[in-house]
Every structure is written in C-alpha cells, then in structure tokens.
LOFIVO-552407 format. One record per atom (N, C-alpha, C): atom name; x, y, z. Coordinates in steps of 0.02 Angstrom, whole numbers. Layout:
BEGIN
{atom 'CA'; {X; Y; Z}}
...
***
This chain:
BEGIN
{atom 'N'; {42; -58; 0}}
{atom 'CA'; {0; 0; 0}}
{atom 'C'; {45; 62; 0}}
{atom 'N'; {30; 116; -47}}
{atom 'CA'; {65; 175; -49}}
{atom 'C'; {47; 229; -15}}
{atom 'N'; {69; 260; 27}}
{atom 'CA'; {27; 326; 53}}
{atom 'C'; {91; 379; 55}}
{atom 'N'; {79; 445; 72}}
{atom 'CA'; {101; 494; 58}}
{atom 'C'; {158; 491; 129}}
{atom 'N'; {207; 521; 125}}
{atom 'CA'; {281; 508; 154}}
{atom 'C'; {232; 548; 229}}
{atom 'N'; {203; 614; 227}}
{atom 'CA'; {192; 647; 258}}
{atom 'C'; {138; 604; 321}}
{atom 'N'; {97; 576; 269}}
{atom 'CA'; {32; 524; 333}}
{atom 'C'; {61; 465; 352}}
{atom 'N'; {132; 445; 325}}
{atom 'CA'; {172; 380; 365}}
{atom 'C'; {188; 398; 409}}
{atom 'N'; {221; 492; 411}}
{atom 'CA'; {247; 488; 466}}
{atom 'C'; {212; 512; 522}}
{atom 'N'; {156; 524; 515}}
{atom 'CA'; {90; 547; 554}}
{atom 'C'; {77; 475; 608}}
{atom 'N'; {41; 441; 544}}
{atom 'CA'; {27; 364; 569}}
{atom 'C'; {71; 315; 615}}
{atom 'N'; {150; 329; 594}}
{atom 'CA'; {199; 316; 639}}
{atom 'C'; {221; 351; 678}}
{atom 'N'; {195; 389; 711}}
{atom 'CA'; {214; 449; 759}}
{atom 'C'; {305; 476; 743}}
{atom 'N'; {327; 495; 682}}
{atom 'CA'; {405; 479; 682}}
{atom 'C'; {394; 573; 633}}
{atom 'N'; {453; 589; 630}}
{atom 'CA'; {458; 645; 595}}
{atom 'C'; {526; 631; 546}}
{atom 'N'; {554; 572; 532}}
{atom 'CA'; {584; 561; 507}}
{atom 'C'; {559; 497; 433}}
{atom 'N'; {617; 456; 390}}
{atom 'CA'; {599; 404; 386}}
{atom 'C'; {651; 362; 389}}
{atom 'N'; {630; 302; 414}}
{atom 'CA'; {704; 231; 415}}
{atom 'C'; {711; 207; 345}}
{atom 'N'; {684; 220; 301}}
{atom 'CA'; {707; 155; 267}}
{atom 'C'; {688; 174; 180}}
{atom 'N'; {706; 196; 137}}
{atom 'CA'; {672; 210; 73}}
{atom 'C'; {706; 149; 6}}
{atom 'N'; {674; 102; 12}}
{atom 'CA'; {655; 64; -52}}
{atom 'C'; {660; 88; -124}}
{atom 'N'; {722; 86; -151}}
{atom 'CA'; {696; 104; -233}}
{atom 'C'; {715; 26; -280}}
{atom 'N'; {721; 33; -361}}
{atom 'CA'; {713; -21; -376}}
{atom 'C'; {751; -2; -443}}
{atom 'N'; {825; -30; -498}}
{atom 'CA'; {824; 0; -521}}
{atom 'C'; {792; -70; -590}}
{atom 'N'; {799; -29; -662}}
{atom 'CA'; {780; -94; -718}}
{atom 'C'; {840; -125; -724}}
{atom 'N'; {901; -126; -712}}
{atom 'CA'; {937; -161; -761}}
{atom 'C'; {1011; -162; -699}}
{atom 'N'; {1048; -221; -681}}
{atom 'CA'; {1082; -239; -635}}
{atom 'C'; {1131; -205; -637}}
{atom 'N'; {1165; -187; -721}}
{atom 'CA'; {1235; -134; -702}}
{atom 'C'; {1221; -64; -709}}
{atom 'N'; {1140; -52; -700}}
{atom 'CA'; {1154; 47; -672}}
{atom 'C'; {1124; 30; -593}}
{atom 'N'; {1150; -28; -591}}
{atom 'CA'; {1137; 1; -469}}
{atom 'C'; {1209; 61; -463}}
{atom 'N'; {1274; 40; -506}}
{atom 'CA'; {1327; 85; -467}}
{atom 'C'; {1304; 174; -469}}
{atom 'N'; {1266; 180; -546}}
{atom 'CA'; {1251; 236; -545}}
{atom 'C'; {1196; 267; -522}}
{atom 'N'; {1143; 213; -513}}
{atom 'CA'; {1091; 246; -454}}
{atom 'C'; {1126; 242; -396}}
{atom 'N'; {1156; 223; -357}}
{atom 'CA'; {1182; 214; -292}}
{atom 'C'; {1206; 295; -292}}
{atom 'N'; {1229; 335; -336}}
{atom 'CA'; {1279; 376; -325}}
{atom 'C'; {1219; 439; -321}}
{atom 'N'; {1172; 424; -387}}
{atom 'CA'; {1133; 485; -383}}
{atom 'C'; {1079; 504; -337}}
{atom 'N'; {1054; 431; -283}}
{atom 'CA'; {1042; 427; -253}}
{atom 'C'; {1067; 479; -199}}
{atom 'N'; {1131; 448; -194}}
{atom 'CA'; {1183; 486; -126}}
{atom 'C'; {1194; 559; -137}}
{atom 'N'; {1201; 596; -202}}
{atom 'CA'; {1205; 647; -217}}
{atom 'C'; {1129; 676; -189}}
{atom 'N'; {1071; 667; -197}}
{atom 'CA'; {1010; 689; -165}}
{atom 'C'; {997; 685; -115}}
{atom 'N'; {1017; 645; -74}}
{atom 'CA'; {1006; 642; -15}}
{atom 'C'; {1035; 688; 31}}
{atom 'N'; {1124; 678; -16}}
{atom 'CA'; {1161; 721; 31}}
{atom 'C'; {1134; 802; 30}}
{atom 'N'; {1100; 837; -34}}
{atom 'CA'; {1076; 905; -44}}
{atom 'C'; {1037; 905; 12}}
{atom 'N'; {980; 855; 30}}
{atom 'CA'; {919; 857; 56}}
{atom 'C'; {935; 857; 134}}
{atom 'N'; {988; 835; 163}}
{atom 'CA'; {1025; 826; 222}}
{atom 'C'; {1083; 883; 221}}
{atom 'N'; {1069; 936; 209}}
{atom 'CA'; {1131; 998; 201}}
{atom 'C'; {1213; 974; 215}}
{atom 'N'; {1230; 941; 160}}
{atom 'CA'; {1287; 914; 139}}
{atom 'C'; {1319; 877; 176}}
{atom 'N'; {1273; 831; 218}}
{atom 'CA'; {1289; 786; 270}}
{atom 'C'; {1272; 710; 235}}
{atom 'N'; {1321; 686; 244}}
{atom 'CA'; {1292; 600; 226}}
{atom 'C'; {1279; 575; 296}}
{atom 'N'; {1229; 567; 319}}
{atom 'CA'; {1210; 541; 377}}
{atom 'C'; {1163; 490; 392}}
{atom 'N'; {1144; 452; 327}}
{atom 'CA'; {1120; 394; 299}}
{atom 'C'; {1185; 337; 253}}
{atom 'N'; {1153; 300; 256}}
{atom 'CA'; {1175; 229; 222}}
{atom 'C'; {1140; 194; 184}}
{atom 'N'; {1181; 195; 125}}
{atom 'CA'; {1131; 153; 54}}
{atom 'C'; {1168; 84; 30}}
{atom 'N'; {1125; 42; 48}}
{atom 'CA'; {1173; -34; 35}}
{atom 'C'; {1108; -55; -20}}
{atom 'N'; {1151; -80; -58}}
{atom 'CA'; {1128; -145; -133}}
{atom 'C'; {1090; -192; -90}}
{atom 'N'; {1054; -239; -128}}
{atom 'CA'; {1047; -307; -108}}
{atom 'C'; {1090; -354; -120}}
{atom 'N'; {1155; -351; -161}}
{atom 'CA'; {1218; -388; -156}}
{atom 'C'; {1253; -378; -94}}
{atom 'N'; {1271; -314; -63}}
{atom 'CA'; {1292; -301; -20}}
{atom 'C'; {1245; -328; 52}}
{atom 'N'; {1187; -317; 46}}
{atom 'CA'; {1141; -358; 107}}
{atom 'C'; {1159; -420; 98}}
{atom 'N'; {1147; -470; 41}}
{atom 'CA'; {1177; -541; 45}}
{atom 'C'; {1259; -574; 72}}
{atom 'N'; {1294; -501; 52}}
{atom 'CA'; {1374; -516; 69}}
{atom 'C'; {1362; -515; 155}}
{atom 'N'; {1340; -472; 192}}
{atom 'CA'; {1323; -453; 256}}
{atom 'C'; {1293; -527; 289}}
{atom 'N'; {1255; -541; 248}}
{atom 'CA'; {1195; -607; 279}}
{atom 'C'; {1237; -659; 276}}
{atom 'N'; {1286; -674; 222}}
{atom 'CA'; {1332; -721; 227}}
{atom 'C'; {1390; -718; 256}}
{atom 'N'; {1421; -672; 289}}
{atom 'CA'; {1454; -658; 337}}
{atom 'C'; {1423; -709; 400}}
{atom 'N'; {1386; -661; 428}}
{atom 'CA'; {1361; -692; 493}}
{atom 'C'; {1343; -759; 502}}
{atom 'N'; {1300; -769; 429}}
{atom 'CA'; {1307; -845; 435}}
{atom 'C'; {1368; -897; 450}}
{atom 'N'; {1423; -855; 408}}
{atom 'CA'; {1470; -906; 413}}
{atom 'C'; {1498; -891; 481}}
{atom 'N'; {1496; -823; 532}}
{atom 'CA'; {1508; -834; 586}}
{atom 'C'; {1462; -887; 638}}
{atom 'N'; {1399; -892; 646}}
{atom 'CA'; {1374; -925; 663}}
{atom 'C'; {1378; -979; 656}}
{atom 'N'; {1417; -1004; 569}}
{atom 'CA'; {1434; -1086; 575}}
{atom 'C'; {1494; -1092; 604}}
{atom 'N'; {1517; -1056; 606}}
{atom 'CA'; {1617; -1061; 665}}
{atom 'C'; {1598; -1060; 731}}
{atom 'N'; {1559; -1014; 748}}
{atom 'CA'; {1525; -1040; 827}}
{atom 'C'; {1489; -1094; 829}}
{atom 'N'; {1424; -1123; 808}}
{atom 'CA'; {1400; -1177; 811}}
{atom 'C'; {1453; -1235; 804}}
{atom 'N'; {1497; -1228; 763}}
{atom 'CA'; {1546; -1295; 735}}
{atom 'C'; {1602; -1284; 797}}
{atom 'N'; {1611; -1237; 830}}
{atom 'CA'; {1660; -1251; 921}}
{atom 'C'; {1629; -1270; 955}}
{atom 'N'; {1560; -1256; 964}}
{atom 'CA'; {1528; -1291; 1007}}
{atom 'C'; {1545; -1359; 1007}}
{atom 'N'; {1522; -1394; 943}}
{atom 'CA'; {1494; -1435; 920}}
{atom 'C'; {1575; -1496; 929}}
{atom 'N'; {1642; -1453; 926}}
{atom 'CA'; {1688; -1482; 931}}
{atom 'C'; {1711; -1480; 1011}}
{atom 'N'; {1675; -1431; 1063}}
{atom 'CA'; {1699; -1453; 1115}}
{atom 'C'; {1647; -1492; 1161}}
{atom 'N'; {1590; -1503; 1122}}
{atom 'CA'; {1537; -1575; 1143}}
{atom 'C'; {1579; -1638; 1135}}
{atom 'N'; {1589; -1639; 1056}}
{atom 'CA'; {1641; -1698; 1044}}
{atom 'C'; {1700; -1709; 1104}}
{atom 'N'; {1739; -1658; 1091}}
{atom 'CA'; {1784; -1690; 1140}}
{atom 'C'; {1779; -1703; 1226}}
{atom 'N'; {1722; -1662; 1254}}
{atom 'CA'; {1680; -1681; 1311}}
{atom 'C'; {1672; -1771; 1310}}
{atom 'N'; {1628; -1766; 1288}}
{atom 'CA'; {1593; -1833; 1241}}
{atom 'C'; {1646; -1891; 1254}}
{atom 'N'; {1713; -1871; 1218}}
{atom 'CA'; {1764; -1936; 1201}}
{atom 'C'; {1815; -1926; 1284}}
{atom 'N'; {1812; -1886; 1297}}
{atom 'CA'; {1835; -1899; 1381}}
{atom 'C'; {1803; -1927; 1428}}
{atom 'N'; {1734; -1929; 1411}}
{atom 'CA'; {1679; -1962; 1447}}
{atom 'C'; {1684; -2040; 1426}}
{atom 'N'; {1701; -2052; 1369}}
{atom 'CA'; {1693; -2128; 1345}}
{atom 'C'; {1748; -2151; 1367}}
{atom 'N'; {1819; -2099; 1372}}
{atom 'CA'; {1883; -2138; 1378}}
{atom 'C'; {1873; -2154; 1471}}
{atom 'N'; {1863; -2099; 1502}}
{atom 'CA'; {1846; -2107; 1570}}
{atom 'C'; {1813; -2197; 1584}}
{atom 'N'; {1752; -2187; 1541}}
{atom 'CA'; {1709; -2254; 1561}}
{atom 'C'; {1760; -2304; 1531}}
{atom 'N'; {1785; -2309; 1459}}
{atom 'CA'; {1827; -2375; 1469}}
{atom 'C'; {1883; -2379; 1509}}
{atom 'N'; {1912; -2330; 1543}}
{atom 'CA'; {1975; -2339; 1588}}
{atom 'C'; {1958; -2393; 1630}}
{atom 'N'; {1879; -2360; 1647}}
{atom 'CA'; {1849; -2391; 1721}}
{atom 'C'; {1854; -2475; 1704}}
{atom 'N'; {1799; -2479; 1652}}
{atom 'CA'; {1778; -2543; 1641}}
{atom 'C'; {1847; -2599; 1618}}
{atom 'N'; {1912; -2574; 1596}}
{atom 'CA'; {1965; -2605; 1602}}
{atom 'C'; {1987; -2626; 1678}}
{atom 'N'; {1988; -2572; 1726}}
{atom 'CA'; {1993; -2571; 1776}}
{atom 'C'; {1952; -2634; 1818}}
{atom 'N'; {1886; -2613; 1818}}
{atom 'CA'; {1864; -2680; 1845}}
{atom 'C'; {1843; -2751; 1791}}
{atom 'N'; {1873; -2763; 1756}}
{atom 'CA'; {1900; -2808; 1711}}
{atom 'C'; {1946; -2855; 1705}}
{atom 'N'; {1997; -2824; 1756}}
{atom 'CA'; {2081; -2858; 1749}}
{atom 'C'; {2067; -2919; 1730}}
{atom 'N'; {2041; -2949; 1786}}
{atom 'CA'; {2025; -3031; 1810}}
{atom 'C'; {2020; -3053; 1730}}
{atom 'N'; {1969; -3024; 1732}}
{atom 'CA'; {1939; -3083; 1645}}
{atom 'C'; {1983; -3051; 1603}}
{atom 'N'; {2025; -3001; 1586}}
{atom 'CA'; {2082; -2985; 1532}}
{atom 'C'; {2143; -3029; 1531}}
{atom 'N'; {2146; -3030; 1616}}
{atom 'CA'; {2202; -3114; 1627}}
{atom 'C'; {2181; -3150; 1591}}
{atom 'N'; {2107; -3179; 1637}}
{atom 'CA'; {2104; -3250; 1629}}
{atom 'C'; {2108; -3258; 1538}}
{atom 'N'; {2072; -3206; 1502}}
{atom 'CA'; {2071; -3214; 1418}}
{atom 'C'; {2138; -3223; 1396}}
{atom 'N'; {2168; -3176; 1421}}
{atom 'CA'; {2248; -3191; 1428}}
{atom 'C'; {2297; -3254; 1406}}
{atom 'N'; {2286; -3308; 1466}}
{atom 'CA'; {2279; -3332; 1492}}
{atom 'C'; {2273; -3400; 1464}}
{atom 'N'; {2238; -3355; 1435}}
{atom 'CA'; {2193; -3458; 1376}}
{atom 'C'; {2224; -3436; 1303}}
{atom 'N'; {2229; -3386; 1301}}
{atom 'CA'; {2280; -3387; 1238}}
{atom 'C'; {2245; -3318; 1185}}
{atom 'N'; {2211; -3282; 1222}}
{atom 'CA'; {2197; -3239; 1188}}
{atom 'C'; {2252; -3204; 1173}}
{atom 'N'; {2262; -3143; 1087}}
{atom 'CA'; {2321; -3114; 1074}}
{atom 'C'; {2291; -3031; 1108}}
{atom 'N'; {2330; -2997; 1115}}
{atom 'CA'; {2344; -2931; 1092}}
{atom 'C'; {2277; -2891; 1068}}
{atom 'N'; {2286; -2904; 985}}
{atom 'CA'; {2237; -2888; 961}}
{atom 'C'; {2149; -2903; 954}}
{atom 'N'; {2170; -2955; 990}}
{atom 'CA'; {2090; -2982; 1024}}
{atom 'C'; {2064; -2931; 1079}}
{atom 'N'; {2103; -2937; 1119}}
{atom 'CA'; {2079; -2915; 1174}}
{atom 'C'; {2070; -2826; 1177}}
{atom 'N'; {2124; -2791; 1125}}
{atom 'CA'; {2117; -2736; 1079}}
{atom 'C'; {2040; -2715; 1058}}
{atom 'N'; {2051; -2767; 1014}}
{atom 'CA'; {1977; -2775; 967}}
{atom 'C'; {1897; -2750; 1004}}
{atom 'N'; {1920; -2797; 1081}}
{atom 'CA'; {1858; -2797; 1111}}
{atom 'C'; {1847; -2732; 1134}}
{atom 'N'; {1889; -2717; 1145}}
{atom 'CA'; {1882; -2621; 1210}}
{atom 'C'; {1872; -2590; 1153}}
{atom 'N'; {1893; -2588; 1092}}
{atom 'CA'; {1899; -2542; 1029}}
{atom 'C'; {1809; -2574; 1008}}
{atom 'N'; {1782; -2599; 991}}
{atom 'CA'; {1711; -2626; 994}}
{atom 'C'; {1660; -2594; 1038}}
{atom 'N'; {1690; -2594; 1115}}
{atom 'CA'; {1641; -2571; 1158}}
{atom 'C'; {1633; -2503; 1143}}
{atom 'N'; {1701; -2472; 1134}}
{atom 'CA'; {1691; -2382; 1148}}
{atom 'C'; {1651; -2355; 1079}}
{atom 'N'; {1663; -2401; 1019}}
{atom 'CA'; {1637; -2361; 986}}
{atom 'C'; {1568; -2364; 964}}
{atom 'N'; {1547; -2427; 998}}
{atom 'CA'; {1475; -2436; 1000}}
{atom 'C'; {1440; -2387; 1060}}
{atom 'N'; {1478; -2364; 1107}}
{atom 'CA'; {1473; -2313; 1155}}
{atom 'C'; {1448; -2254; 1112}}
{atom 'N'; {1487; -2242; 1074}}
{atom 'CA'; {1495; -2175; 1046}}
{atom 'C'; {1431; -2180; 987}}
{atom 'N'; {1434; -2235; 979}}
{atom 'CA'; {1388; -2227; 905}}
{atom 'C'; {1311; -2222; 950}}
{atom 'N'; {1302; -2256; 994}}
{atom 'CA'; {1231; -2280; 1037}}
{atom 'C'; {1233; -2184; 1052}}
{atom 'N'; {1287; -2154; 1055}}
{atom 'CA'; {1276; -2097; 1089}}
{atom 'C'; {1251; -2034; 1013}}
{atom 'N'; {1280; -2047; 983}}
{atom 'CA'; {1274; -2028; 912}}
{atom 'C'; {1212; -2050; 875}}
{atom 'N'; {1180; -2096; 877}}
{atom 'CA'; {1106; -2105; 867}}
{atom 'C'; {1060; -2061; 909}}
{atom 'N'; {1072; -2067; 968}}
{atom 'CA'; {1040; -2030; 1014}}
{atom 'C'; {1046; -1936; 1002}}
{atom 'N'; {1097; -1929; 981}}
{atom 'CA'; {1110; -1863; 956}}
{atom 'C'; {1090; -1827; 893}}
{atom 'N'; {1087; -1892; 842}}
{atom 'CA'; {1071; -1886; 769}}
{atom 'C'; {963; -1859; 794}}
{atom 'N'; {958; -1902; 816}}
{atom 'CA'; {877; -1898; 846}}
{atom 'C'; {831; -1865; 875}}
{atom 'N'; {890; -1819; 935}}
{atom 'CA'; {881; -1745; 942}}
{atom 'C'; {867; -1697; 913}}
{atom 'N'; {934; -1697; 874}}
{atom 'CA'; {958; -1652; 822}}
{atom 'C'; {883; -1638; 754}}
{atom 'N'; {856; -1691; 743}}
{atom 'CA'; {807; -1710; 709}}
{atom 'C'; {749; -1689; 721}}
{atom 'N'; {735; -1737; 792}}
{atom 'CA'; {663; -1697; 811}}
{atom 'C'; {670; -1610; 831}}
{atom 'N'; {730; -1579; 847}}
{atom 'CA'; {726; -1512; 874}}
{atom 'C'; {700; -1478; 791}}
{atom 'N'; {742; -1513; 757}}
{atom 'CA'; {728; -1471; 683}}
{atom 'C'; {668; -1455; 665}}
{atom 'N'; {623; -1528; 677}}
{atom 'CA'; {557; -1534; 644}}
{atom 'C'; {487; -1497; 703}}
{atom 'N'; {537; -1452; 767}}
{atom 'CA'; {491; -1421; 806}}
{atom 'C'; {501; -1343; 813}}
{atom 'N'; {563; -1312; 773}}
{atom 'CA'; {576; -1254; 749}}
{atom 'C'; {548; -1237; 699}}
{atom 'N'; {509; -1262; 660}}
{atom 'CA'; {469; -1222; 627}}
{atom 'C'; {389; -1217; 631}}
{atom 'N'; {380; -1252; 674}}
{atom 'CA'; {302; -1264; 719}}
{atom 'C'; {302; -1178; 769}}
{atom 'N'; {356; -1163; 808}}
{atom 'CA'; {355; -1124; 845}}
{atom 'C'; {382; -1047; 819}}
{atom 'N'; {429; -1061; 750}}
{atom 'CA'; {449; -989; 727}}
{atom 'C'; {438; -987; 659}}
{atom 'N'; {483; -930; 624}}
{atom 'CA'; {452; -945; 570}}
{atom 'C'; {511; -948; 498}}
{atom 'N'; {543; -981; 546}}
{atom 'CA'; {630; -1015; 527}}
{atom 'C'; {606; -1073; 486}}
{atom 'N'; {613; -1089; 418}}
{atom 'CA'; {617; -1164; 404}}
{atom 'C'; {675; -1205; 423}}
{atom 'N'; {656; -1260; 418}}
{atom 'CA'; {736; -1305; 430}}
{atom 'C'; {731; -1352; 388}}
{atom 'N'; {790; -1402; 372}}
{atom 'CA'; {796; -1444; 348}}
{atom 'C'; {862; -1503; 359}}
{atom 'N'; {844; -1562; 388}}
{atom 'CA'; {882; -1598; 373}}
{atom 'C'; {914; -1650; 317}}
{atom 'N'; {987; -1630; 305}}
{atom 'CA'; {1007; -1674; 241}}
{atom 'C'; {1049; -1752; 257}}
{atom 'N'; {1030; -1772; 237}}
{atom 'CA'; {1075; -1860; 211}}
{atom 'C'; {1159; -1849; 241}}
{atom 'N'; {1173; -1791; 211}}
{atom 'CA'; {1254; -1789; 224}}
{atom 'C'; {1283; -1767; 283}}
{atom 'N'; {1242; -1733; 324}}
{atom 'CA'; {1251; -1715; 393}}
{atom 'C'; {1231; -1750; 422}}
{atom 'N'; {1177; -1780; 420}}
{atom 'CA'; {1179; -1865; 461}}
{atom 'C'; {1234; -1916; 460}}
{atom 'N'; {1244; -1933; 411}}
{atom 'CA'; {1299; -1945; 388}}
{atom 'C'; {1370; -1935; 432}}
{atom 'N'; {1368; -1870; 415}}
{atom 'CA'; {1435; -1837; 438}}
{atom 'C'; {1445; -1835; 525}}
{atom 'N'; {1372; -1836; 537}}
{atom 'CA'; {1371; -1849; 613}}
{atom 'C'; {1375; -1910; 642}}
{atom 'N'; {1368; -1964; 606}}
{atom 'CA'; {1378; -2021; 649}}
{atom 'C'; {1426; -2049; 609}}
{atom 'N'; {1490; -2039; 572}}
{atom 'CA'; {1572; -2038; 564}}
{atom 'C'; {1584; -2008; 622}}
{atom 'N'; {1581; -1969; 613}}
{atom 'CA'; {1628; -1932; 708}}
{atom 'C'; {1598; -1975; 756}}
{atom 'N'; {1559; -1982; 741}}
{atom 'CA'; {1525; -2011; 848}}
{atom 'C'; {1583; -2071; 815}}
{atom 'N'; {1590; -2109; 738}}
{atom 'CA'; {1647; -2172; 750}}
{atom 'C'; {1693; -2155; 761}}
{atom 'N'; {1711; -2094; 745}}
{atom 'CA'; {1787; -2081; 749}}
{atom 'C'; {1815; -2053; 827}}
{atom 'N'; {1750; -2043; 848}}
{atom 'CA'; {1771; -2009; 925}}
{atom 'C'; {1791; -2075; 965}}
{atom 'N'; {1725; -2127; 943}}
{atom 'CA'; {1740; -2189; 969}}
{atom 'C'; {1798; -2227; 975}}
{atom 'N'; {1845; -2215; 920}}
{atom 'CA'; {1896; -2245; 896}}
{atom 'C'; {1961; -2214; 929}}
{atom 'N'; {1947; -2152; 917}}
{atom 'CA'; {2019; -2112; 949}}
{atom 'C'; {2027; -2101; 1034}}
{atom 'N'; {1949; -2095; 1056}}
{atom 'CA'; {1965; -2092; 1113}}
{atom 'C'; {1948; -2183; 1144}}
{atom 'N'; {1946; -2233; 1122}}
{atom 'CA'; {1963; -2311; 1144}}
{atom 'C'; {2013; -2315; 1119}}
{atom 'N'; {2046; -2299; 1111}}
{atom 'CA'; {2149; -2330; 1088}}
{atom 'C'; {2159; -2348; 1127}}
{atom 'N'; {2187; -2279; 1186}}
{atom 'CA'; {2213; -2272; 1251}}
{atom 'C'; {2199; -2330; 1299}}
{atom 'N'; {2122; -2312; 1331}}
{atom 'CA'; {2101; -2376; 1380}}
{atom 'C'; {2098; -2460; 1329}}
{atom 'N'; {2109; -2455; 1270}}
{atom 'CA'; {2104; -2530; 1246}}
{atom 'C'; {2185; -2548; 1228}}
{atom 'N'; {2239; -2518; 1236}}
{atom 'CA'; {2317; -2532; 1229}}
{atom 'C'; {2313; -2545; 1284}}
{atom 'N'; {2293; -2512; 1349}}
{atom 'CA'; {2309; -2502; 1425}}
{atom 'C'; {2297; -2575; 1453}}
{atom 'N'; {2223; -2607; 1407}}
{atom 'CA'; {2201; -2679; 1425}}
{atom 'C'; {2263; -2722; 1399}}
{atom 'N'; {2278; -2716; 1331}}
{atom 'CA'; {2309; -2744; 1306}}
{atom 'C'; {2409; -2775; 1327}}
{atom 'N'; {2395; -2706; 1380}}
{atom 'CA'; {2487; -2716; 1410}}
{atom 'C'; {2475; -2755; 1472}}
{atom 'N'; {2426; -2762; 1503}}
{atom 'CA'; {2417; -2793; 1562}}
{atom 'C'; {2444; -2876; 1580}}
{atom 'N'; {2491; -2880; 1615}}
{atom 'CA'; {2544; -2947; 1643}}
{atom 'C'; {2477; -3004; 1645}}
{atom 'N'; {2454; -3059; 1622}}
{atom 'CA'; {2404; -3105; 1633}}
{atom 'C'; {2400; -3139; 1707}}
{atom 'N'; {2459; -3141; 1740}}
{atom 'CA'; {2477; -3150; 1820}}
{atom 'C'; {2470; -3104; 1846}}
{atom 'N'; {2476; -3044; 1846}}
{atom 'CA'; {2464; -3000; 1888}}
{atom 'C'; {2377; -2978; 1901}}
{atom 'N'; {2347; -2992; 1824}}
{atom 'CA'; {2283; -2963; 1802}}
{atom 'C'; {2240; -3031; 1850}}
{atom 'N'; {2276; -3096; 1852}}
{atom 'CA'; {2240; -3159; 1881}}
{atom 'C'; {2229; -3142; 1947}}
{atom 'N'; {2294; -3100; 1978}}
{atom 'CA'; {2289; -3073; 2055}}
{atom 'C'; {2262; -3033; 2087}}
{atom 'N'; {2250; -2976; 2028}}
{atom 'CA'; {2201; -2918; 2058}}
{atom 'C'; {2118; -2938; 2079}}
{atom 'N'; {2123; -2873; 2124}}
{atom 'CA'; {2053; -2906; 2166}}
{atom 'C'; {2035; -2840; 2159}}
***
C-alpha cells in the first residue's frame, strides 16, 4: 500500500523516515543509481551523509558473513561436545578395564592375542559413541522438525550431515578407545589373575 511520506509519518508517530526502497531496471546501473541517489540525499541533508545506502548484493554479502560466523560458533561448540563426549567414553573404558583385569588375565591366559583383546575395548567404545550418536542424530532431528512449528525459521535436514554426524560419533569412538584398549592390552596375565 502507498501513502504519502507525510501520513506515514503521522501514522507512525516519527518525523523522520528509516528506510526508502527504490528499484532499479537493469543490474549494471545500481553503481550509478547508488551515486545519484547519494548525491540527493546528501543536498536534502545539508551536505551531510548521515544515511546509508546498501545494494541487495551487499545485504547478501552481510547475511553471509554472519552466517558463516554463526557456522564457526555452532561448529566449536559442536567440537567441544565432541571432545567432552570422548573424555567421557575414555573415562568409562578406563573404568571398565579397571574392573576387568581378572577376565583380561584370565582371556589372557587361555591364549587370547593382543589384538583380540584390543579388538574388544575398541568394539565397546565405539558402540558407546555410536549408541551416543544415534541418540544425538535424533535430537538433532526432532529439534529441527519443532523449529518451525514455533517460529518462522524453516529447517531442513540433509542425508550428508547425518551422515557426517555419525562418522565422528565413530571416529570419537575410535580415537578416544585406543588409550584404555592398549592399556588392556599391556596388562601382565599373572598379575591381572591377582588383582582383586
């Protein structure tokens, strides 16, 4: 709806205006409307530029800025969950090595190798991680599909970020079970038979 500059600013109690919309035909005279623009304004403002005239290229450069700041914050977060996450898993397999010895002997013992007993702690953690990574993928999911019920944000989840999210929960699995599954793996089979 068009109305006269004078009853906007009536209707908006303002004696000024925020914001003037123009439009030009053809994409390479924006540099030269931009200018003749600024040349009028500045007459109309007694030789003061005390306004700001941005393109809609320049609003998109702006919008993609922040976005990409917002994906560098979201993505630290997102990397100091992870490594939360894999201190929490390495913590729990320390433990569960810990009260383990006995049966790491006795497997020991009967002739299990190295890499068996490797295998197994490297198995547990990253089924840890992945059980934790489903659980996260599922969140992540339903929060999506309840942000646009309540705002008026669309969302969307893709294939490749699912994806991409439950590789890391393996890889967290993996890097942080080394440690506590070598730690099983060095353990004396006599000494591990003795612990109580």
């Amino acid at each position: 709806m068009f109305i006269p500059t004078t009853s906007a600013q009536e209707l908006f109690d303002t004696d000024s205006l925020f914001q003037i919309v123009t439009k030009v035909g053809r994409e390479e005279d924006m540099p030269k409307a931009q200018e003749q623009i600024r040349e009028i304004l500045t007459k109309k403002h007694s030789n003061k530029e005390d306004f700001t005239i941005i393109s809609q290229d320049e609003m998109i450069s702006v919008m993609g800025k922040v976005l990409n700041i917002m994906t560098g914050v979201l993505g630290g977060i997102a990397g100091i969950s992870l490594l939360v996450g894999g201190i929490g898993i390495m913590n729990i397999m320390l433990v569960s090595v810990k009260e383990r010895t006995r049966e790491i002997g006795l497997r020991k013992a009967v002739g299990a190798k190295k890499r068996d007993i490797l295998l197994q702690f490297l198995i547990e953690s990253i089924s840890l991680s992945l059980i934790g990574g489903i659980i996260g993928i599922g969140f992540g999911i339903g929060i999506s599909l309840l942000i646009p019920r309540f705002t008026f944000l669309p969302t969307m989840v893709s294939l490749w970020s699912v994806l991409i999210a439950f590789f890391f929960s393996a890889i967290v699995g993996i890097f942080f079970g080394v440690y506590p599954a070598r730690k099983a793996t060095k353990l004396d089979p006599i000494q591990a038979l003795r612990y109580e």
